[in-house]
Structure formats: structure tokens, C-alpha cells
N, C-alpha and C positions, 0 to 999 in steps of 0.2 A: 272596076271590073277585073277577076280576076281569071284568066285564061291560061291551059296548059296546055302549051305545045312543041313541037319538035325542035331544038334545035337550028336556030339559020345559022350562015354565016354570020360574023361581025360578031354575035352574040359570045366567044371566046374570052373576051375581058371581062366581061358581068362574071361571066360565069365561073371565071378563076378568083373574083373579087368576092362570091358570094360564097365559094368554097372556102377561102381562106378566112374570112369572117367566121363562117361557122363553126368550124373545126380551132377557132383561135382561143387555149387557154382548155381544151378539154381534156382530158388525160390519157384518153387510149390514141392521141393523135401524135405524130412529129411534125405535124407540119408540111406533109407530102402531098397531102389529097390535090392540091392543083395541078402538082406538076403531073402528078399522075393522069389527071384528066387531059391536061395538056399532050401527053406523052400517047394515051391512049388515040384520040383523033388524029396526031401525026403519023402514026404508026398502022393507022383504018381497021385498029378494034374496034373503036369504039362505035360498040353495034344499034344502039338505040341511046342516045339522050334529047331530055324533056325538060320543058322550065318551064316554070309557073311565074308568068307576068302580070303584074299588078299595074296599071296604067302603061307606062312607060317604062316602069324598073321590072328587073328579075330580080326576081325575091329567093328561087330558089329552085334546085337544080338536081335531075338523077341520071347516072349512068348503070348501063348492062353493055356488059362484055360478053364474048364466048370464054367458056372456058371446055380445056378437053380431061375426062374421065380414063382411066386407066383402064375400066372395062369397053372402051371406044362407043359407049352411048356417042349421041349425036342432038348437036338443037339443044344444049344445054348451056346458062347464060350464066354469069356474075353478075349480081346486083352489088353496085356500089362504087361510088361515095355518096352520098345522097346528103346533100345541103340544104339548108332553111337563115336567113337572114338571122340572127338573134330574136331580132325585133318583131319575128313574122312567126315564130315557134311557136308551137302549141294550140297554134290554129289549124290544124290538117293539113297545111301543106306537104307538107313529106310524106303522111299518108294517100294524099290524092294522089303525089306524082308518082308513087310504088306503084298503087291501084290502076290507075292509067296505065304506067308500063309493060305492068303484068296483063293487061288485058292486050295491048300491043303487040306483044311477044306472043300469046296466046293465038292473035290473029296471024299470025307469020309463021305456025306451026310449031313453035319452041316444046319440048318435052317436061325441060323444069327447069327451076332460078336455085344457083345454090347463095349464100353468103356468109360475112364473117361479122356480128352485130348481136346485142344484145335478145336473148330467145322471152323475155317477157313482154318484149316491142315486138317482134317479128313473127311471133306465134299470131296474133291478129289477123295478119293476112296469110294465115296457113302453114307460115316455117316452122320444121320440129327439127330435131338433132335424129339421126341416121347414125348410128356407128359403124355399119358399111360402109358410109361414102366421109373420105376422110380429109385433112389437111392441114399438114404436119406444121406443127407450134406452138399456136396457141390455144386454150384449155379448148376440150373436144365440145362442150355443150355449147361453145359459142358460134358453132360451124355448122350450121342448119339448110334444110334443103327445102325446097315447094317442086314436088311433080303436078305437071299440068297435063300429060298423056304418058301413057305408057307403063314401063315396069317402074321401079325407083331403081338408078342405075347403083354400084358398088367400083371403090376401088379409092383412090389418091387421086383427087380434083388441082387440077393447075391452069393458074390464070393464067390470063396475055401477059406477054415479056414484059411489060408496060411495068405492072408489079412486084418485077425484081423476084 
């Protein structure tokens, strides 16, 4: 059976072990995504994470952060790292556990999810590229936004400290 839910405790080693598996050997990665995750719940960004259990294992894993907007919008979140076992890929897990978060966030009021990921995967569940809302480095189309209420905010998007 497979179940996605929040986060317990103890679950911190799966979930660095599932991160590091996924992200191992893919190109746009260093190798960081655990620590970051690690870094993130130390530091009590980290605002909503979800895993998807398969029996007794997690298979796979999503974080949202806040992040703050230069025109001081409010209730706006980062999506990401968002893990999937190898072995479990291409089954929807990654798409369930986005779709669940985003509906999570939705219930807790959020305004909109920005992130930094591929815009032929992410347009799926609603993310377009915004050249208002921006974040300085890497190529601008890959830096996509999803408003859930509101205006779509403008300005220079900065994560938790977590992200360097």
C-alpha cells in the first residue's frame, strides 16, 4: 500500500538516504540536496514535508520552504528537493507528493509555490516562468512560479539561509 504523509520524527534517515539516491549521478545536482534538507528542519524552515511510504520504506520525499519576495508578498513557499527512489520513478510518486503539498499549502492559506526545475515537468501542475518574479543565476525559464490566491507577486525571490 502506498501512503503519503507528513513527515514524523526518526523518518530523517530515510529521507536523506532517498534524497541522496535520487539526485546520485544526475547533472544539475552537487550532491547537496540532503544536507540541505537536513539543514532546512534544523534551522525550522522547513515548512511542510511529505513522503510517500510503500510498506515500511519511504520511497520518496518533498519539501516547501517559505521564501520572501522583494515586493514583501507574504504565504509564498519554495518547492524543493523533491526525491523518488530510482527504482520507484516514473510511477507518480513525485507527482503525487507535489499534488498533495500544493493542496496542503492551499489549505493553510499559501498565496503561491515558486521553484527552480525543469518548466516541461512543472507546467503540469500549473508552473509558468514570470519575468517579474525573478532569481538571480540560473537560466530565467527554469525559475517558475504557481499563484494559488491573489495578485502574482514581482521582484527578486530568496530562499531560507538553508540554500546558501
Amino acid at each position: 500500500m502506498t501512503v503519503i504523509r507528513p513527515e514524523r520524527p526518526g523518518d530523517g534517515a530515510a529521507i536523506r538516504a532517498v534524497t541522496a539516491e535520487a539526485f546520485l549521478g544526475v547533472p544539475h545536482s552537487d550532491g547537496s540536496e540532503p544536507d540541505l534538507i537536513d539543514r532546512l528542519r534544523a534551522e525550522g524552515d522547513l515548512t511542510l514535508s511529505l513522503v510517500c511510504e510503500q510498506g515500511c520504506e519511504i520511497v520518496g520525499h518533498v519539501a516547501f520552504s517559505r521564501v520572501t519576495i522583494a515586493d514583501g508578498s507574504t504565504e509564498w513557499y519554495g518547492l524543493g528537493p523533491v526525491s523518488v527512489l530510482p527504482a520507484h520513478q516514473g510511477c507518480r510518486i513525485g507527482a503525487r507528493l507535489i499534488e498533495q503539498g500544493l493542496a496542503e499549502l492551499t489549505k493553510r492559506g499559501a498565496r503561491g509555490v515558486v521553484l527552480l526545475g525543469d518548466p516541461e515537468y512543472y507546467s503540469r501542475f500549473g508552473f509558468a516562468h514570470d519575468s517579474a518574479l525573478m532569481y538571480p543565476g540560473p537560466p530565467p525559464q527554469y525559475f517558475q512560479r504557481l499563484v494559488i490566491a491573489g495578485a502574482a507577486p514581482a521582484g527578486i525571490v530568496r530562499y531560507a539561509p538553508a540554500f546558501g
